[in-house]
Each structure stands twice: as structure tokens, then as C-alpha cells.
C-alpha positions as CSV (number, residue, x, y, z in Angstrom):
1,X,-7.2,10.8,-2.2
2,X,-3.6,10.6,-0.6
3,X,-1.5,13.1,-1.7
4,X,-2.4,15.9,-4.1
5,X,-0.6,19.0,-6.0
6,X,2.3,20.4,-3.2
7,X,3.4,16.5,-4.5
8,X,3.1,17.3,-8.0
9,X,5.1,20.1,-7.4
10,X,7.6,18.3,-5.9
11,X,7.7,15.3,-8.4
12,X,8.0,18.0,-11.0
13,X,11.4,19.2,-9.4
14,X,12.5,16.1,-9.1
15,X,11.7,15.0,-12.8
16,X,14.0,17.7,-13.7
17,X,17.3,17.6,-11.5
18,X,20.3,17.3,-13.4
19,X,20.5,14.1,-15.1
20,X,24.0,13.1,-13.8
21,X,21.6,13.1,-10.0
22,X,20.4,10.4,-9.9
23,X,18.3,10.5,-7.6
24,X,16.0,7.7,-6.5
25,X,12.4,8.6,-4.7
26,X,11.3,6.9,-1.7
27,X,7.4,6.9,-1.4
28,X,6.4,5.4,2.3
29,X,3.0,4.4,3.1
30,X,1.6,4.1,6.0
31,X,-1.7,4.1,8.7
32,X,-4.4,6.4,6.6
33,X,-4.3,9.3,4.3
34,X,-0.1,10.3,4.5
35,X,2.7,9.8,3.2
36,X,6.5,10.3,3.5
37,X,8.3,11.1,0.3
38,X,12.1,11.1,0.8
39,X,14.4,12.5,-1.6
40,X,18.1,11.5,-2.2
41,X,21.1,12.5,-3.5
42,X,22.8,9.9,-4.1
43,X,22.2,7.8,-1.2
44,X,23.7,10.1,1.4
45,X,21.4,13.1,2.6
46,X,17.9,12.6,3.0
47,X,14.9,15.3,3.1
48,X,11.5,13.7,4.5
49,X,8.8,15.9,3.5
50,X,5.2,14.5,4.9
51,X,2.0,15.9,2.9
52,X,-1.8,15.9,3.6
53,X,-4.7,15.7,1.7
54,X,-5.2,19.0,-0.7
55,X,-9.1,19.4,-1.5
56,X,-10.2,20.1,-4.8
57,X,-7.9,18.9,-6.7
58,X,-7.2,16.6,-9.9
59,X,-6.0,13.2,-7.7
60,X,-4.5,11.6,-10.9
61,X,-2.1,14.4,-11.0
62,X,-0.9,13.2,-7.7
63,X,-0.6,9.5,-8.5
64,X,2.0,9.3,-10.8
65,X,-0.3,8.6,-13.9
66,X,1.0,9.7,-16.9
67,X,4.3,11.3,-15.2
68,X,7.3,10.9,-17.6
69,X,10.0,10.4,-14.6
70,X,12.4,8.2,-16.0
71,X,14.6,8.3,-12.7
72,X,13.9,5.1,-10.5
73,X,11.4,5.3,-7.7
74,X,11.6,3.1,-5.3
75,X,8.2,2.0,-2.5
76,X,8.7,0.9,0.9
77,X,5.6,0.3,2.3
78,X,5.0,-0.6,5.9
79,X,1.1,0.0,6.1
80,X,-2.1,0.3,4.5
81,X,-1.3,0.3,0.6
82,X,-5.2,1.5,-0.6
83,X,-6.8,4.3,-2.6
84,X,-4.2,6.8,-4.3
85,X,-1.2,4.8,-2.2
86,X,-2.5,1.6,-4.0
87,X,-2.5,4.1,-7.4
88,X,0.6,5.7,-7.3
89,X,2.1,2.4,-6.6
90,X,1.5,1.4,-10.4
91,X,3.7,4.1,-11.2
92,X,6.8,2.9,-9.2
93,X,9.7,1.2,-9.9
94,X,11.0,-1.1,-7.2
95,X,8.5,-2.2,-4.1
96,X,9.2,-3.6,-1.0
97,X,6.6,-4.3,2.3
98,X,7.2,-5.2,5.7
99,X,5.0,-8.0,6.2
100,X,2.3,-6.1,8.0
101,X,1.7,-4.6,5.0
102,X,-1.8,-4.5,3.2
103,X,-2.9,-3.7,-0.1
104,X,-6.3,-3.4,-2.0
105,X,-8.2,-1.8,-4.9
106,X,-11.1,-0.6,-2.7
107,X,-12.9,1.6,-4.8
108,X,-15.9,-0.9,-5.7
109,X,-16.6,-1.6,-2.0
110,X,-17.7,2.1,-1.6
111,X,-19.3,2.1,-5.4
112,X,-16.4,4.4,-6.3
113,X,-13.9,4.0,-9.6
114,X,-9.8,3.3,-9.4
115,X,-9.2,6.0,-12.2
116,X,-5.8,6.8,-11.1
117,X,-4.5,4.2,-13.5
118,X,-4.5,1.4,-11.5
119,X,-7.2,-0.2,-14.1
120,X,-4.9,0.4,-17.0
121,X,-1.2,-0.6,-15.1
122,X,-2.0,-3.3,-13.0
123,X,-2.8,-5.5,-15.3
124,X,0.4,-5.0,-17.6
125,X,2.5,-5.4,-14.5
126,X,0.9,-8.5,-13.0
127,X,-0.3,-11.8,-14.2
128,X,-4.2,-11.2,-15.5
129,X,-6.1,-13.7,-12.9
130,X,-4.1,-11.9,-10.2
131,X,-5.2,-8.1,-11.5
132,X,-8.4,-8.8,-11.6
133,X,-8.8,-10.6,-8.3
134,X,-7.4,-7.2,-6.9
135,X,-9.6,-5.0,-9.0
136,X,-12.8,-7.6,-8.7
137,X,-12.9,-8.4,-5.3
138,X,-11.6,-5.2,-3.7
139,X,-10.0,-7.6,-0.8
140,X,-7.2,-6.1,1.2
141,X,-4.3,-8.1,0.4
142,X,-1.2,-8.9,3.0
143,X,1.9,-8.4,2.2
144,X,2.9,-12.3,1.5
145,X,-0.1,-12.8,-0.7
146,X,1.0,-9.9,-2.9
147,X,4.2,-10.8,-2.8
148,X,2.8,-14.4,-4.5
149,X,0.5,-12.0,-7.0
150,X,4.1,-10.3,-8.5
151,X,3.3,-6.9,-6.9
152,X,6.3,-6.8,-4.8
153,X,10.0,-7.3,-4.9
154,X,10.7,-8.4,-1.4
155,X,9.0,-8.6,2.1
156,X,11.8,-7.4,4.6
157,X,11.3,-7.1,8.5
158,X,9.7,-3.5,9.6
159,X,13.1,-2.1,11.3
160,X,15.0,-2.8,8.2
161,X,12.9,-1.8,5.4
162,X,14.1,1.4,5.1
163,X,17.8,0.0,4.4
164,X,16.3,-2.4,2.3
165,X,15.4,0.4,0.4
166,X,18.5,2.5,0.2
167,X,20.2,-1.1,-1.2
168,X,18.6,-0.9,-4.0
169,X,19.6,2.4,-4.5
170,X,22.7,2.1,-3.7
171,X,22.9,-0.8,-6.5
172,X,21.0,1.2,-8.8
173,X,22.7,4.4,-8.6
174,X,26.3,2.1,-9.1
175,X,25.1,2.1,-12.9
176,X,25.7,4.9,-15.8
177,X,22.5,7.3,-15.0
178,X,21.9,7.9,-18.5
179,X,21.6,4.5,-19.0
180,X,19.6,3.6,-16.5
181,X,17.1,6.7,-16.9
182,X,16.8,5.1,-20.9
183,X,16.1,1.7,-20.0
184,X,13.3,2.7,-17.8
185,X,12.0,5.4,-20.3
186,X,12.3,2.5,-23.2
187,X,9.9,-0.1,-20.4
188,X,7.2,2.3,-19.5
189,X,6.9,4.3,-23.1
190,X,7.4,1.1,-24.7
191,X,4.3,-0.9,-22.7
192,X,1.8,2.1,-23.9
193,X,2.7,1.0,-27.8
194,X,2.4,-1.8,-30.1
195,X,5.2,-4.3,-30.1
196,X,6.8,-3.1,-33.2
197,X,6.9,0.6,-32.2
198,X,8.3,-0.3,-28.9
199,X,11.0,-2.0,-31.1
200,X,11.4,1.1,-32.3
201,X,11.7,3.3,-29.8
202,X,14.3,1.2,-28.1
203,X,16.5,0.9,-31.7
204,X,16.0,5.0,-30.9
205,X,16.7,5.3,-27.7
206,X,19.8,2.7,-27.7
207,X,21.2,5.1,-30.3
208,X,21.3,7.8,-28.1
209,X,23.0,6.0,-25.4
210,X,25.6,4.5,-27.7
211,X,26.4,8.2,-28.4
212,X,27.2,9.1,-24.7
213,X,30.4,9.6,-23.3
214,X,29.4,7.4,-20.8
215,X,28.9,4.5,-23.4
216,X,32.7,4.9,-24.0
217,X,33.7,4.9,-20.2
218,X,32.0,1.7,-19.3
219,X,33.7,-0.8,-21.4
220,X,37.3,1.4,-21.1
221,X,37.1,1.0,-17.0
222,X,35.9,-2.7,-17.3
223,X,39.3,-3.4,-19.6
224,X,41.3,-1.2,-17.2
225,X,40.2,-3.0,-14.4
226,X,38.6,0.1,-12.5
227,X,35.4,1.7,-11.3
228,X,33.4,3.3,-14.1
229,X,33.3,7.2,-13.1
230,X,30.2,8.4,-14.8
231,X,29.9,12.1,-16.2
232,X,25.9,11.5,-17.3
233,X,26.6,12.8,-20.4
């Protein structure tokens, strides 16, 4: 296991910061058993908080299985993606590797079970052959080769993946944050339904942002030829 309930804890907080936050999570992986979790506000300061193994403890509570967090988390991974790392990167948003990178379902190779929900996720978010090729084989897979599987969204050098990162927060966090927190809560409730409840819930959930004030500043400031200035409400 990787990381354990002091994350939970911290997730939780996150989760619940004021919606007009929006803050993106930054998970880095690397060498064996850690993890950096960086929190933003914005995309100005930046807390790094580094956690160990906790014994004894539910790991898919740690994994991001199940966790309604419709803020955007963003992955940068610049080392061994295995284990809970390879887990709780099923529950993230946007991924990026430096091309040392690894990743692998391992569990099989030590007669062991991936049941943080990486046998459920991964093969919704990547073509089928390619899923079970991971799951199957239990190969540790470099970066380029899962970049070719659809895991990632870019391989950048090592010295710049951490500004690769706050890009696409930057770009992200440009966007109305009650919009964007909908359109990822419609994506992830809506792959655990049947296609015509997923209809549904969108149809729901678009009503609610069509209700926002936001909703009414986003096409004003396009025909006044300004910057949107977003209340999240």
C-alpha cells in the first residue's frame, strides 16, 4: 500500500474547500512506497505534504475509489507508477510522466488482487486489449508505451514536469469552477450508470448550472469583450 488514512484526511479537506477554490491536486509518484501530494490555491502557493505507509488500514480508502471529488486532480509522475500509485491513478483526472516513468498492475506477479479499483476503472478509461494486457501480464510498462495504451496525457522532460502540470491548471482553473466541478461529476457518476440514466443525470446536472450566476457571466463577458470574473455561485 502507498498511502493510507492521514491522505484520506487530507482528500476529505480538500473535497470540501469552498467551491469558488478551485483547487487542483497534484499526486507525484516516485522511487517506492511515497508520495508528494501538493495542494493549490489557485496556482500560486503550494503546500507539499509527503506521507508514509499507515499499517492497518483500509488501502482503498486511500486510493481514491469511490471518492466523490469533483475538483480536478491532476498526476505527474516521474517514477515507479505500481500498487496503490498505479490505483489511485484510476481516480485522477489529467496524467502526465517523464519518460523514465513506469507503470504496472503487479498484484498477480506476487499472487495478490488489484482491488483498489483498478479492475473496475481501467478498463472504462482505456481501450479493452490494452486493460487487460496491464491487468494480465502484470508487465511494468514505460512511460511511451503507456502513453500509446491511452493512460497518459503527455510525456514531458523530468525538469519540466512539474510546470507541465501547473499548465494544465492554470488552463483549467481559467474556466467557471462550478462548471467545471459539474462536467467532471456528470463523467465519473455518469460511467458507473446505464446510458440512459447518465442521460439523465447530465439533463440534471446542466439544469443546475444553467441556474448559476456564473451561467449568466460567461456569455455577458464574451459579448462585452472581457475576462469572465467567476463568483462560483
Amino acid at each position: 500500500p502507498l498511502l493510507r488514512e492521514a491522505f484520506m484526511g487530507w482528500v476529505v479537506g480538500f473535497a470540501a474547500a469552498p467551491l469558488i477554490l478551485l483547487y487542483p491536486l497534484f499526486l507525484i509518484f516516485f522511487g517506492r512506497g511515497f508520495a508528494t501530494i501538493i495542494a493549490m490555491s489557485g496556482v500560486a502557493a503550494v503546500t507539499p505534504i509527503i506521507l508514509k505507509t499507515v499499517e492497518g488500514l483500509d488501502g482503498t480508502r486511500a486510493v481514491l475509489r469511490g471518492a466523490k471529488i469533483w475538483k480536478p486532480i491532476i498526476a505527474a509522475v516521474n517514477g515507479y507508477c505500481t500498487a496503490g500509485g498505479m490505483e489511485m491513478l484510476g481516480g485522477v483526472d489529467i496524467r502526465l510522466a517523464c519518460p523514465e516513468a513506469q507503470f504496472a498492475v503487479m498484484e498477480p506477479k506476487r499472487g495478490l488482487f488489484a482491488g483498489g479499483g483498478t479492475t473496475v476503472r481501467l478498463p472504462r478509461q482505456i481501450p479493452f486489449p490494452h486493460a487487460m494486457e496491464f491487468l494480465l501480464c502484470a508487465d511494468l510498462v514505460p512511460a511511451e508505451r503507456a502513453m500509446a495504451m491511452g493512460l497518459l496525457n503527455a510525456i514531458v522532460p523530468r525538469d519540466e514536469l512539474l510546470d507541465a502540470a501547473y499548465d494544465y491548471a492554470r488552463r483549467i482553473t481559467a474556466n467557471a469552477p462550478l462548471a467545471v466541478q459539474a462536467t467532471k461529476r456528470s463523467v465519473w457518476e455518469g460511467l458507473g450508470m446505464p446510458l440512459k440514466d447518465a442521460y439523465r443525470n447530465e439533463s440534471a446536472i446542466s439544469s443546475e448550472i444553467f441556474a448559476t450566476e456564473d451561467a449568466k457571466e460567461g456569455p455577458r463577458a464574451f459579448a462585452e469583450k472581457r475576462p469572465p470574473r467567476w463568483q462560483g455561485k
